[in-house]
C-alpha positions, 0 to 999 in steps of 0.5 A: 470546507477545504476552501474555508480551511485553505484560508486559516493560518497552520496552527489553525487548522483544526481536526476537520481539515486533517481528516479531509487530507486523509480523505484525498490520500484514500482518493489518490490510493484509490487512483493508484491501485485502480491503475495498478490492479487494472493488469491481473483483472484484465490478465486472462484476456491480455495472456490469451491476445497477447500470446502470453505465457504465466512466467511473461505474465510475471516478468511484467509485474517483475518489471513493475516491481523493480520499477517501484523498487528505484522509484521508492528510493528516488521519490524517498529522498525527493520528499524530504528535499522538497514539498510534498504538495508539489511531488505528489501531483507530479507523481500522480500524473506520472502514473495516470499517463502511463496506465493511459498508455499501457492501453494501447500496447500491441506487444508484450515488449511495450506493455513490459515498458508501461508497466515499468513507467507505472511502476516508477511513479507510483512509487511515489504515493506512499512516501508522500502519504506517509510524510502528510500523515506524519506531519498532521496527525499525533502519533496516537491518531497515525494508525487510524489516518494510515488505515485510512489512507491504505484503505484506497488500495481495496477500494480502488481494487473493488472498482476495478473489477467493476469498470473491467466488466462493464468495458471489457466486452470481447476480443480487442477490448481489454484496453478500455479500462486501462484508457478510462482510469488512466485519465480519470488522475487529473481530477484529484490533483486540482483537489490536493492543489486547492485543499494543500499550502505549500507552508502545510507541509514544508519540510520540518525544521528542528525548531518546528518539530521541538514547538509542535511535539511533546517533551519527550517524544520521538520527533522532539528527539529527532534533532539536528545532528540525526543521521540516516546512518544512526536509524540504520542501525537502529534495531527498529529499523531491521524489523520494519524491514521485515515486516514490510517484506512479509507483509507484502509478500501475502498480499501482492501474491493474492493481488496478482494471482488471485483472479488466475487462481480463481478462473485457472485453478477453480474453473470460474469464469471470467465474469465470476472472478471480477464479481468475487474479487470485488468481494475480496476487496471489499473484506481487505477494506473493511479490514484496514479500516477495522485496524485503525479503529481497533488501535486507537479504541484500544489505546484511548482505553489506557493500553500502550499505543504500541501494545495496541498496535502489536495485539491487532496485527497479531489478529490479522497475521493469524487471519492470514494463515487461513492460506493454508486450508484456502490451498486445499479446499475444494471451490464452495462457500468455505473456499469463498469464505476463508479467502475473504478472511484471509484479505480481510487480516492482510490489509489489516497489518498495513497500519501497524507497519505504517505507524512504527515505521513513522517512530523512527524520524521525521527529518528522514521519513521520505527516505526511510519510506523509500528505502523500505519500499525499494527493499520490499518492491525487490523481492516481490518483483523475484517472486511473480516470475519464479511463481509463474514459471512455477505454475506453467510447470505444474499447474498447481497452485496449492503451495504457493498459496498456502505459503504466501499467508504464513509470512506474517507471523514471522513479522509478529515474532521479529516485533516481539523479540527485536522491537526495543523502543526508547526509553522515552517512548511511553511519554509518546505512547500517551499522547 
């Protein structure tokens, strides 16, 4: 089927094709989180080997996350210079090779310099995911193909517990899923090679933009003389900063905390933690999944795309809120059950996020994604230290958790009171 599309002309392509690229921006999410999440699945062992205090276990996702942070901006503005076909496979590359050599790391010193590399290039998925789909999918269908891409962050999640118990077998073997999944990125770039022609995704030029939109619409309006400083000062601009700060927040604290919370603040084992962890991920899935197709069933039954978009990220922002009770109970099947929500909203509100912050221009998506990426990626990496150091003082888990799920709602409320569309909004809304 990619072959055969491969062969058509662009304005041939037809619906088949656009959801097979969705399909290998899942993929590459699945490599991505898989490298990524290969630290907190493996961190008791790595802490006990290692010698490693919870705040040295937090500076390595400090330095991962200021890593993100500057490879956001670079990789930003890289993707609206030069073609993502090319930048993509790069970036992949770049961060398989790191978590390959993150495996054969003896001290915490160059595993703080791995996860700093890893960090650098995997910033490079999202703006070039966030280009592809902005460039082949109708506003309308975003949410849908963003859910899906975003989706592979819980997949790859659930896979790697999964490989950590089948390799990880006892002292000196923590390495092993970091060398397996760090070479398992090459397959999926001659995939994207074969499925992607460079004119596919080629810079959008003003009067490409103004034949393939809508009168009207966002991208008809986002002409020559549009300037990164004009969305700088866009209103909108500032709530998807918000968002994509509190959001992330409540679900990069449960990423990197969440198996420690589980075999350090509930007594599960290491085995058990894995095996809950793949059921978190799978809850997260399910609910980015759920998102996307929520949004678009309840747009193409006649109500606004946006109004579609804020009722489901509201469902989710209160599903998060279930941190306070997951701080508080006692280990049993409502602990297991309120977290499972919990993952389930938190994932959820990624679409959302994704499809607003793809209102606000094509000609400098790359560099929007990158500044709100870097924005993000500073505060969390701030964060997982001051918790460690928190958690080594006290041992006491409880208000960080139940503080990490209430951020969203904040985002809720900074989209009603700020979000103002164009005037010419609605006409995009209806396509």
């Amino acid at each position: 089927m990619p072959e055969v599309a491969s062969r058509l002309p662009h304005s041939a392509r037809g619906p088949q094709w656009k959801w097979w690229i969705c399909g290998l921006l899942f993929l590459a999410t699945v490599i991505n989180y898989m490298d990524r999440q290969t630290l907190s699945q493996t961190a008791k062992n790595i802490k006990d080997e290692l010698r490693l205090k919870n705040e040295e276990y937090g500076y390595l996702e400090f330095g991962f996350g200021t890593a993100f942070a500057l490879g956001a901006l670079a990789v930003g503005w890289t993707a609206d210079r030069w073609n993502v076909r090319w930048i993509y496979p790069a970036a992949l590359l770049g961060w398989s090779a790191a978590g390959f050599l993150t495996g054969l790391a003896t001290t915490f010193w160059v595993l703080f310099a791995c996860r700093f590399a890893l960090g650098l290039c995997e910033a490079g998925n999202w703006p070039c995911a966030l280009r592809t789909t902005q460039r082949i999918l109708a506003p309308a269908e975003r949410t849908m193909g963003n859910g899906i891409l975003q989706s592979g962050a819980a997949i790859g999640a659930i896979l790697t517990p999964l490989i950590v118990e089948l390799l990880v077998v006892g002292p000196g073997t923590w390495n092993r899923p970091f060398l397996v999944i760090g070479a398992a990125g090459t397959f999926w770039v001659f995939i994207w090679l074969a499925s992607v022609r460079s004119e596919d995704l080629a810079l959008a030029r003003p009067e490409v933009v103004l034949r393939s939109s809508s009168p009207g619409s966002l991208e008809a309006k986002d002409s020559a003389d549009s300037s990164l400083a004009h969305i700088y000062r866009d209103q909108r601009f500032w709530v998807c900063v918000l968002l994509v700060v509190v959001i992330n927040q409540t679900w990069h604290f449960f990423r990197v905390w969440l198996p420690l919370f589980l075999i350090e603040g509930h007594g599960y084992s290491q085995r058990e933690a894995n095996f809950f962890t793949m059921a978190y991920y799978v809850a997260t899935d399910l609910g980015s999944l759920a998102a996307g197709f929520a949004t678009l069933y309840l747009a193409r039954r006649g109500l606004k795309v946006h109004t579609s978009r804020l009722l489901v990220f509201l469902a989710c922002a209160l599903l998060t809120t279930l941190s306070l009770a997951v701080a508080r109970l006692p280990d049993g099947w409502p602990l297991r059950g309120l977290i499972l929500l919990l993952g389930f909203g938190a994932l959820g509100l990624y679409p959302m996020y994704y499809s607003w912050s793809q209102e606000l221009t094509v000609r400098h998506q790359g560099k929007i994604t990158g500044t709100l990426g870097c924005i993000t990626w500073l505060f969390s990496a701030v964060t997982h230290p001051l918790v460690g150091r928190w958690l080594d003082q006290t041992k006491n888990y409880s208000p960080v958790v139940a503080l990490a799920g209430l951020l969203p709602m904040a985002g809720f409320l900074g989209l009603i009171f700020f979000w103002r569309s164009p005037a010419l909004a609605g006409q995009q809304e209806k396509e």
